[in-house]
C-alpha positions as protocol buffer text, in pm:
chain_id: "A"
residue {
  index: 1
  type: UNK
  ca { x: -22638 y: 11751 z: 7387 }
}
residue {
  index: 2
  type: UNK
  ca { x: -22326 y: 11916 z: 7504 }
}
residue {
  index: 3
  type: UNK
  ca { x: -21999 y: 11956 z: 7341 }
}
residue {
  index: 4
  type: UNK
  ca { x: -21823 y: 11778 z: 7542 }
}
residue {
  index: 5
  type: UNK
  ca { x: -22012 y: 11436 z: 7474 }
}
residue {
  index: 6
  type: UNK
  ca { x: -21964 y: 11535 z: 7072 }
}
residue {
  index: 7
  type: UNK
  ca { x: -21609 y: 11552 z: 7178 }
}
residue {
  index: 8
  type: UNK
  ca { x: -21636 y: 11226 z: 7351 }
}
residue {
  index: 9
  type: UNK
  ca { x: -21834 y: 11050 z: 7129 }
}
residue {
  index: 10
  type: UNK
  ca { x: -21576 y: 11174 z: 6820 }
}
residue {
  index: 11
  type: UNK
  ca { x: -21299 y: 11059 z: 6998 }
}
residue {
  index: 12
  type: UNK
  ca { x: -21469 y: 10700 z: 7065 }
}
residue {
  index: 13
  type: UNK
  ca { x: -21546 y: 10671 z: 6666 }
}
residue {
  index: 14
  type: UNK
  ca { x: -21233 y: 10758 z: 6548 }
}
residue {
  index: 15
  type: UNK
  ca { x: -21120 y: 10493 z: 6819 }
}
residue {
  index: 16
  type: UNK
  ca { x: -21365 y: 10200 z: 6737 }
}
residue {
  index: 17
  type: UNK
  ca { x: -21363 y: 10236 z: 6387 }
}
residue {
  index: 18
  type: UNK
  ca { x: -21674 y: 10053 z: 6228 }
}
residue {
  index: 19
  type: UNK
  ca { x: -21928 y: 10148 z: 6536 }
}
residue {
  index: 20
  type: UNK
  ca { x: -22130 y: 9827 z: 6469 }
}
residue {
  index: 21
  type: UNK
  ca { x: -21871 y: 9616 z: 6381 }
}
residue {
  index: 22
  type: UNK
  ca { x: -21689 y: 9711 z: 6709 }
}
residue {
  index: 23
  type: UNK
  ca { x: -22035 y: 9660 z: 6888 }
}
residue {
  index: 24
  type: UNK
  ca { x: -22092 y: 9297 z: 6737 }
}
residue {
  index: 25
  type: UNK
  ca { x: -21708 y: 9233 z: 6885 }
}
residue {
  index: 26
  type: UNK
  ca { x: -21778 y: 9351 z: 7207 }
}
residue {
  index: 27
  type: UNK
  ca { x: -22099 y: 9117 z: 7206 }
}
residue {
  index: 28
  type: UNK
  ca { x: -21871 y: 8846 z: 7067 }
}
residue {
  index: 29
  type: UNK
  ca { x: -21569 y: 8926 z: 7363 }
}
residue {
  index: 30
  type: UNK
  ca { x: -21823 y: 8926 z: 7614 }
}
residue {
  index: 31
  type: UNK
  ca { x: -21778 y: 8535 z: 7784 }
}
residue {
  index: 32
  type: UNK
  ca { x: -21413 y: 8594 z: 7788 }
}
residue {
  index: 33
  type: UNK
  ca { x: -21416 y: 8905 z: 8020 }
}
residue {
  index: 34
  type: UNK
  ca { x: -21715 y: 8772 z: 8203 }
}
residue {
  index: 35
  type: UNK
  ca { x: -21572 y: 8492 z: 8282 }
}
residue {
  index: 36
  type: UNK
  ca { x: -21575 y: 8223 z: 8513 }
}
residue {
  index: 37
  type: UNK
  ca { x: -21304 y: 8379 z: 8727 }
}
residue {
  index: 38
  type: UNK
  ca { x: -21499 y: 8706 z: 8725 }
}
residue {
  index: 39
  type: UNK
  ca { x: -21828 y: 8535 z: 8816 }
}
residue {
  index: 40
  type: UNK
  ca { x: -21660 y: 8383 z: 9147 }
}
residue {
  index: 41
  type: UNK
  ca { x: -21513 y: 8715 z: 9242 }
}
residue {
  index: 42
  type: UNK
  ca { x: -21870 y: 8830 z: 9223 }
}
residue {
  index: 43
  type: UNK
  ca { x: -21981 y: 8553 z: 9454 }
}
residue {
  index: 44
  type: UNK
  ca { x: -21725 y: 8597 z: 9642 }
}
residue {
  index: 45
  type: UNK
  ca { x: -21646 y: 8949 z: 9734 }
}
residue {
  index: 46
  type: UNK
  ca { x: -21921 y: 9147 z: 9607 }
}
residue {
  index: 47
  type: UNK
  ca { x: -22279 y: 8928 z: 9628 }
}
residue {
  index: 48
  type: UNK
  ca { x: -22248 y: 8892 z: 9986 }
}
residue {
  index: 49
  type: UNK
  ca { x: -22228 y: 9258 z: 10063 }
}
residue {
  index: 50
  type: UNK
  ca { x: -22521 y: 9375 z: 9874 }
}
residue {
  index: 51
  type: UNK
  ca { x: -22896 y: 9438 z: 10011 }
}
residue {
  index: 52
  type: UNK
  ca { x: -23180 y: 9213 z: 9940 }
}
residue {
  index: 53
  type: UNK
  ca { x: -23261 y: 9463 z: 9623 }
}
residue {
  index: 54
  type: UNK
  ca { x: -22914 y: 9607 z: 9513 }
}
residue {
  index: 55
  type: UNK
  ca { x: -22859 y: 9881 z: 9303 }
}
residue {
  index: 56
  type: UNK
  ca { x: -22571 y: 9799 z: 9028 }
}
residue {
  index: 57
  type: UNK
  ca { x: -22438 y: 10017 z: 8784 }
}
residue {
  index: 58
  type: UNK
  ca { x: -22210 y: 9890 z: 8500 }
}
residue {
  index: 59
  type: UNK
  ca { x: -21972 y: 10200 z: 8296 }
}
residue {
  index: 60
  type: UNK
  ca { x: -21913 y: 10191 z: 7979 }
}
residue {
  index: 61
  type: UNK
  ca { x: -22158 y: 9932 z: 7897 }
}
residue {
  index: 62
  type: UNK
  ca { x: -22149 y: 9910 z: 7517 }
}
residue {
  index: 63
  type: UNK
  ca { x: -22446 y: 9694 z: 7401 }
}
residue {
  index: 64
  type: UNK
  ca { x: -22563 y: 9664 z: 7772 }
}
residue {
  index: 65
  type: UNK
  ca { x: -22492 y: 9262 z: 7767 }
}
residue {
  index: 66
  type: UNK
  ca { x: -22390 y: 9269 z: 8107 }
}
residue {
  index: 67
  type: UNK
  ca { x: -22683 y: 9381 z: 8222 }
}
residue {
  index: 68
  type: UNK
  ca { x: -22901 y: 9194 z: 8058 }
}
residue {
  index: 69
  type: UNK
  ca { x: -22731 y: 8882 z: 8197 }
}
residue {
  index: 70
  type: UNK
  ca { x: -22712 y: 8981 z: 8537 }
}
residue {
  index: 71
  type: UNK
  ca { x: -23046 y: 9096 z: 8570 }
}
residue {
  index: 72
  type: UNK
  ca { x: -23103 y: 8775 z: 8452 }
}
residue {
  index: 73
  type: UNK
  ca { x: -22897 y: 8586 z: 8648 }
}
residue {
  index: 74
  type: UNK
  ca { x: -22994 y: 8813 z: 9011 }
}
residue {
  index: 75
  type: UNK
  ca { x: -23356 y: 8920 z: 8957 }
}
residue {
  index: 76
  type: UNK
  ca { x: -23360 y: 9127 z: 9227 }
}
residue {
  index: 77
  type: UNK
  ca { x: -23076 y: 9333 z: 9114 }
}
residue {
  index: 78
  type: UNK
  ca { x: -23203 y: 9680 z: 8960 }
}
residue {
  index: 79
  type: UNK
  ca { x: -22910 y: 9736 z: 8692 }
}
residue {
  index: 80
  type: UNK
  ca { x: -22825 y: 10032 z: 8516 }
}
residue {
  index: 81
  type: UNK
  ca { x: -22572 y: 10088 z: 8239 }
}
residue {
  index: 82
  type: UNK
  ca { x: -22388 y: 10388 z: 8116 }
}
residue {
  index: 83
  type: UNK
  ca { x: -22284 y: 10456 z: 7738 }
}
residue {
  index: 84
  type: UNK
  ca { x: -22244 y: 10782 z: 7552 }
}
residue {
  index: 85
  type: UNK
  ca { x: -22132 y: 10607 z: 7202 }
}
residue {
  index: 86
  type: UNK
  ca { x: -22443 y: 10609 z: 6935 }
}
residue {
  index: 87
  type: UNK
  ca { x: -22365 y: 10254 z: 6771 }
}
residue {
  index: 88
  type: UNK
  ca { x: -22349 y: 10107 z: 7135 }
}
residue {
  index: 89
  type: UNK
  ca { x: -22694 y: 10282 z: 7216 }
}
residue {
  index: 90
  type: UNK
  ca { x: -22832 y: 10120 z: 6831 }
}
residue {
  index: 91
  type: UNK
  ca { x: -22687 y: 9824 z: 6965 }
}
residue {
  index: 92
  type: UNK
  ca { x: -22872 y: 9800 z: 7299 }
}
residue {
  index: 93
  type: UNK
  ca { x: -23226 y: 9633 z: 7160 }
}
residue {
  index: 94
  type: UNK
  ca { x: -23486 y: 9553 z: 7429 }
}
residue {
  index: 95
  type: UNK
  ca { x: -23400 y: 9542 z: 7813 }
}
residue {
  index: 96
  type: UNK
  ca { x: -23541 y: 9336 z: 8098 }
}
residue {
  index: 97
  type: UNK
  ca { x: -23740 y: 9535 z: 8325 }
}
residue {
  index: 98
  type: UNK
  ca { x: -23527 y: 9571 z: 8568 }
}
residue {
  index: 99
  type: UNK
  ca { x: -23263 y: 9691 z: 8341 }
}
residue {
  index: 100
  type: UNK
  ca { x: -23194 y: 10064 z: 8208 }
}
residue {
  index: 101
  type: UNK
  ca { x: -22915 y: 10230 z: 7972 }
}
residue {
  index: 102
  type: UNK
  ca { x: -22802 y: 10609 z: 8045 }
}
residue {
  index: 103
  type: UNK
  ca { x: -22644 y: 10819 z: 7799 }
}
residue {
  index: 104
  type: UNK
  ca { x: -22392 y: 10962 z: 7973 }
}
residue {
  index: 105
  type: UNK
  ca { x: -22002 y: 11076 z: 7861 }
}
residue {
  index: 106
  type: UNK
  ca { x: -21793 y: 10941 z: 8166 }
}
residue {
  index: 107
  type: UNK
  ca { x: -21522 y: 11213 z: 8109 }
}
residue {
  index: 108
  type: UNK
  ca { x: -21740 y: 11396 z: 8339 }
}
residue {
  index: 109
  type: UNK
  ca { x: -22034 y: 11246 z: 8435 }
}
residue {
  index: 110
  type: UNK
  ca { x: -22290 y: 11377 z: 8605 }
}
residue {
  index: 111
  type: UNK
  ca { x: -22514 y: 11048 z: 8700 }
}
residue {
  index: 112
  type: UNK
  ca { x: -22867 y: 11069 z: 8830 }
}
residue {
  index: 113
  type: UNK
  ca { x: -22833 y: 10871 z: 9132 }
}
residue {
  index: 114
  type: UNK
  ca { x: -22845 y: 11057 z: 9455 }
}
residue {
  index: 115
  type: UNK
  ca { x: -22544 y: 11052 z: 9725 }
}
residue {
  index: 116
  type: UNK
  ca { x: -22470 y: 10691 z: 9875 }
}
residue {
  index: 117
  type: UNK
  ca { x: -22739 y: 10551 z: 9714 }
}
residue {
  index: 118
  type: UNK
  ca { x: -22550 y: 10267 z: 9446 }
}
residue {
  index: 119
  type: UNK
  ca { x: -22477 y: 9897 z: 9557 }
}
residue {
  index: 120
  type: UNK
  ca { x: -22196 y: 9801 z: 9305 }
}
residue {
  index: 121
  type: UNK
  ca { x: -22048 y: 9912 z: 9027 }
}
residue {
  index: 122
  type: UNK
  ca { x: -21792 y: 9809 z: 8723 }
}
residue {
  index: 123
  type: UNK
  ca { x: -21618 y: 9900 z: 8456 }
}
residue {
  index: 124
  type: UNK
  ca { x: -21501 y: 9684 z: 8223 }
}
residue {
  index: 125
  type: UNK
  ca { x: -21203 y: 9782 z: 7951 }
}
residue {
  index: 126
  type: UNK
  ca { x: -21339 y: 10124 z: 7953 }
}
residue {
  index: 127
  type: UNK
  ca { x: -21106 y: 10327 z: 8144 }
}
residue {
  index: 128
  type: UNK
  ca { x: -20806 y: 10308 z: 7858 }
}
residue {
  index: 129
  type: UNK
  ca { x: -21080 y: 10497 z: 7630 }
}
residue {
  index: 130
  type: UNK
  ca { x: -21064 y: 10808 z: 7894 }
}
residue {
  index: 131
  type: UNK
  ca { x: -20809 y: 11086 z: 7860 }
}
residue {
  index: 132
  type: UNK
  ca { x: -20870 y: 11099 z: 8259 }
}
residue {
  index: 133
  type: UNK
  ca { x: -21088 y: 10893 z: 8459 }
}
residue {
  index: 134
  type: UNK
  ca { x: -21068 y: 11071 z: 8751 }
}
residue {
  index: 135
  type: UNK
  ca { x: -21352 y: 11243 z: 8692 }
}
residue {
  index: 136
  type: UNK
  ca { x: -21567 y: 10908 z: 8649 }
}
residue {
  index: 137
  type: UNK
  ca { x: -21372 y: 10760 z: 8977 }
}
residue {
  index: 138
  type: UNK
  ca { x: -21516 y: 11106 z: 9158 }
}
residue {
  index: 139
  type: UNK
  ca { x: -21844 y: 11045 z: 9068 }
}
residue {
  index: 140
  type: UNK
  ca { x: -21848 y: 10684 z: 9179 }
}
residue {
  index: 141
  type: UNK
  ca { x: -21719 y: 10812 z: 9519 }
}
residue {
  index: 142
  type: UNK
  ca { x: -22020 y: 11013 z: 9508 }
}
residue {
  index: 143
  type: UNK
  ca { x: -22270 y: 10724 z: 9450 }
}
residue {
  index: 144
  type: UNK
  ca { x: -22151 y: 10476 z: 9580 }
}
residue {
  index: 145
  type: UNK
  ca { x: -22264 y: 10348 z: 9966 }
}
residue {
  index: 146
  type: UNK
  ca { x: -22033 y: 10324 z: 10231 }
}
residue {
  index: 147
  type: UNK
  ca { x: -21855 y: 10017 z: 10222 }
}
residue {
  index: 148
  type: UNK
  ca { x: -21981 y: 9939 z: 9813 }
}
residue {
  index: 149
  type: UNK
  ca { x: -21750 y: 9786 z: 9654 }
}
residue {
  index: 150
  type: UNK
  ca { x: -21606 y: 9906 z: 9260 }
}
residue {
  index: 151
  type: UNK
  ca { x: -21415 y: 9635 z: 8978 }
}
residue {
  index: 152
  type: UNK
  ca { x: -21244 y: 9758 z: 8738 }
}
residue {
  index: 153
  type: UNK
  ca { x: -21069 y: 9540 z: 8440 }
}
residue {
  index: 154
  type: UNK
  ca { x: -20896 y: 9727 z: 8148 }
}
residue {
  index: 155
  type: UNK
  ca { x: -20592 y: 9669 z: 7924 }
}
residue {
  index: 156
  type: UNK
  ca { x: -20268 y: 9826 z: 8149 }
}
residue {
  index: 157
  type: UNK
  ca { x: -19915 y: 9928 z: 7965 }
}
residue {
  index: 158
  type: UNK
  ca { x: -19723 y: 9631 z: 7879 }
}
residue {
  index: 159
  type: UNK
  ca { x: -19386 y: 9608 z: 7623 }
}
residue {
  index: 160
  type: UNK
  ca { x: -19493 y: 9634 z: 7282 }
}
residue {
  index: 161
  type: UNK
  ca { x: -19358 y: 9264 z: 7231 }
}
residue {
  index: 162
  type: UNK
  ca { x: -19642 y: 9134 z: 7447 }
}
residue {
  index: 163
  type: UNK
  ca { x: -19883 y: 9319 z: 7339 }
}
residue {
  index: 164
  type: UNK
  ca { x: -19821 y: 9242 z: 6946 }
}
residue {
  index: 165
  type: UNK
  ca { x: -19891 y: 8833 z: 7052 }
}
residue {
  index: 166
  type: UNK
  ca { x: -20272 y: 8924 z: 7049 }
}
residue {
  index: 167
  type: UNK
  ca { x: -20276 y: 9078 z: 6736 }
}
residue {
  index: 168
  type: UNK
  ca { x: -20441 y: 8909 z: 6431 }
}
residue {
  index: 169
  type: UNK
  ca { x: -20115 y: 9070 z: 6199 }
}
residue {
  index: 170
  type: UNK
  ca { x: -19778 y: 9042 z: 6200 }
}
residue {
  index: 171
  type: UNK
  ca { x: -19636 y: 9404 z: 6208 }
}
residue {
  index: 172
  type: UNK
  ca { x: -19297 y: 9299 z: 6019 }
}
residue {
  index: 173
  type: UNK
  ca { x: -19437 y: 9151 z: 5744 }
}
residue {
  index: 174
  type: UNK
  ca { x: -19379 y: 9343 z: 5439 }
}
residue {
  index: 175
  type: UNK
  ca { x: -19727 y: 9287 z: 5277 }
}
residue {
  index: 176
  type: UNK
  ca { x: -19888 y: 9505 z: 5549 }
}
residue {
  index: 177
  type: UNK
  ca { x: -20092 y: 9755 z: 5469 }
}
residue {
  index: 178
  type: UNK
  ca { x: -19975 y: 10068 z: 5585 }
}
residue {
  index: 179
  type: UNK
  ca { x: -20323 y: 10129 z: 5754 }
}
residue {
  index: 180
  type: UNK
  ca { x: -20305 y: 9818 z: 5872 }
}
residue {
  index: 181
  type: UNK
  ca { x: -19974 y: 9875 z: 6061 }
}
residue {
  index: 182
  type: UNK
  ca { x: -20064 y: 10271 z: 6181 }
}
residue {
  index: 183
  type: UNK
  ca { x: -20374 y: 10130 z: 6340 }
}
residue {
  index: 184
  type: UNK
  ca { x: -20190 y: 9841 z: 6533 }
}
residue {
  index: 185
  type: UNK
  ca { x: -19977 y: 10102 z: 6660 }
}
residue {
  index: 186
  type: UNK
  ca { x: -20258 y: 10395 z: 6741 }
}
residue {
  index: 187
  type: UNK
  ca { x: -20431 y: 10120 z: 6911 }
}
residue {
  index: 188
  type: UNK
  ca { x: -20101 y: 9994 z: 7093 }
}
residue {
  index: 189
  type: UNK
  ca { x: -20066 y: 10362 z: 7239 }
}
residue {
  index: 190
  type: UNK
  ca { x: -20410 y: 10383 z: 7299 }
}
residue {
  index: 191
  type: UNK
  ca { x: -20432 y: 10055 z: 7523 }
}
residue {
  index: 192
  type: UNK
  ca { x: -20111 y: 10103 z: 7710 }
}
residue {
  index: 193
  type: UNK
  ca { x: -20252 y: 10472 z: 7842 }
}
residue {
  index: 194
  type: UNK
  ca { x: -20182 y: 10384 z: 8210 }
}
residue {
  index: 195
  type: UNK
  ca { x: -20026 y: 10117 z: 8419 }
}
residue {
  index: 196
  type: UNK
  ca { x: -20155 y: 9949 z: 8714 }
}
residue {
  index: 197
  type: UNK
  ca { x: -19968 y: 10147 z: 8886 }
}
residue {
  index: 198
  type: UNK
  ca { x: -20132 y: 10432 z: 8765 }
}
residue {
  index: 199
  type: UNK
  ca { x: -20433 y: 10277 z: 8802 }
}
residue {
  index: 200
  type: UNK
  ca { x: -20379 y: 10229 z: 9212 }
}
residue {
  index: 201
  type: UNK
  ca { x: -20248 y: 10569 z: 9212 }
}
residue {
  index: 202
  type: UNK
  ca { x: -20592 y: 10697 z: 9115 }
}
residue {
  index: 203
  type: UNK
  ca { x: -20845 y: 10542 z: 9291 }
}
residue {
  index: 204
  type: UNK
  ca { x: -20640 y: 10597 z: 9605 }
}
residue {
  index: 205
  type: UNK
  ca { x: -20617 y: 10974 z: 9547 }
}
residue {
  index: 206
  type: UNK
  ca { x: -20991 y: 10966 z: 9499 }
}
residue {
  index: 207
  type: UNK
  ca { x: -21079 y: 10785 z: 9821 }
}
residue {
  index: 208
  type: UNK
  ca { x: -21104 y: 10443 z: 9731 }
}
residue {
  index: 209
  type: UNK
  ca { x: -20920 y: 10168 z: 9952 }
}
residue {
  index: 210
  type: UNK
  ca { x: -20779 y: 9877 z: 9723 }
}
residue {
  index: 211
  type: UNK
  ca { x: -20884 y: 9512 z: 9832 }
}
residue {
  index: 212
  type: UNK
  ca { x: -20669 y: 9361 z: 9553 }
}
residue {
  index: 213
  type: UNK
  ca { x: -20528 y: 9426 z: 9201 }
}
residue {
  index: 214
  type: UNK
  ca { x: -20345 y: 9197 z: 9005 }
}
residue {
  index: 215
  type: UNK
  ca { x: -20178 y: 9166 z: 8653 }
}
residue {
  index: 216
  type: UNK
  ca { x: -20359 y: 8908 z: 8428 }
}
residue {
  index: 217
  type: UNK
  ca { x: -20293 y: 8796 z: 8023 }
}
residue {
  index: 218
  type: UNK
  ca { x: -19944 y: 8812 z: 8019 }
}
residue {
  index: 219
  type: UNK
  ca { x: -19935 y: 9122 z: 8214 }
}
residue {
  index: 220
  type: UNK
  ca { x: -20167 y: 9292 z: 7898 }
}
residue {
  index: 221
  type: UNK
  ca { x: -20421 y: 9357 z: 8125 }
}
residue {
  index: 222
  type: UNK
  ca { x: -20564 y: 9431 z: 8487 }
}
residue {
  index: 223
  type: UNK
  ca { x: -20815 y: 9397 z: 8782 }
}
residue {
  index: 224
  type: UNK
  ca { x: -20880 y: 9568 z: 9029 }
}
residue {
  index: 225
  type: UNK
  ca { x: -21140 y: 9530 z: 9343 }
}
residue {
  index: 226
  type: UNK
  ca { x: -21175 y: 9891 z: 9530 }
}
residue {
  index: 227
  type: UNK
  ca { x: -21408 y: 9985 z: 9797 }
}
residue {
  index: 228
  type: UNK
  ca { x: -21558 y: 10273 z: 9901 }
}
residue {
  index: 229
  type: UNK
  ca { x: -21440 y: 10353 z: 10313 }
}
residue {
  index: 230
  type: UNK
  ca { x: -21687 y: 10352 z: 10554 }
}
residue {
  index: 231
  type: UNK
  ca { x: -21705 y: 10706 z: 10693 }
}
């Protein structure tokens, strides 16, 4: 293993806190990012553009739940999900058949899936964890066919008065721990790292061409559709 995933994988502990715990949330958060809005994009502007046996690959996929649903769901979709975190990997259990989880850190990935040879692929609240995605966004360019489409949905910078409505405590009240009230705030710098502006900036500069992005939650968070140009 190199150092660079030990870095990566530090960095995501120290970020997560209590690595199961965090798992079990992500397993409990799942419906509400995977929603029904999501699920028509997917009919909408991604299904109909993929082969009669797509390759899909989900970053960042925690406990691998999405996955394991849309295998499910499409079983002719081969499905592969990246995770470098060691709770997330515990976390995975058993996998349809036509489902597989790589350990890989997407700081810098190196993924083994040859040159225009990916369907789809997603990431979903993963790219606030990254001091730089670009790296990841390369690599997708890589893998991705010609004309493959990319989503992306992550927490964007919003003012700290929005952000604070979807927090379980109360930063003003005086009974606050003072853990309590340094991790709202670590997290609130940590979930604001780029805007979606930033965003846009980014997958442009790495040779993406933006269908549509848009603001959703109160402007807390953000999606993105991006494509890959046809050469």
């Amino acid at each position: 293993m190199s150092e660079k995933i030990k870095q990566t994988q530090s960095m995501l502990a120290k970020h997560h806190g209590d690595g199961g715990e965090f798992a079990q949330l992500m397993e409990a958060s799942y419906a509400s990012r995977f929603n029904e809005q999501f699920w028509r994009m997917w009919e909408r502007d991604i299904m109909p553009l993929l082969p009669p046996q797509p390759v899909v690959v989900d970053l960042g996929t925690g406990p691998a739940t999405f996955i394991k649903h849309l295998v499910v769901k499409y079983p002719a979709i081969k499905a592969y999900g990246v995770e470098c975190a060691p709770y997330m990997l515990q976390a995975v259990g058993q996998l349809p058949a036509n489902a597989e989880v790589i350990e890989a850190d997407l700081q810098d990935p190196q993924l083994p899936f040859t040159d225009n040879s990916v369907d789809a692929a997603i990431a979903s609240v993963v790219v606030h964890e990254m001091h730089q995605p670009i790296r990841m966004f390369r690599e997708m360019r890589r893998v991705l066919k010609p004309g493959a489409r990319f989503y992306i949905y992550d927490w964007v910078r919003a003012p700290l008065q929005n952000y604070l409505r979807f927090m379980d405590n109360n930063p003003f009240d005086e009974s606050l721990s003072l853990e309590s009230l340094e991790d709202m705030f670590v997290h609130f710098i940590e979930h604001n790292r780029f805007s979606l502006d930033d965003l846009v900036f980014m997958i442009k500069n790495t040779g993406f061409q933006v269908i549509n992005s848009a603001l959703q939650n109160q402007g807390q968070h953000a999606s993105l559709l991006v494509e890959k140009p046809h050469q």
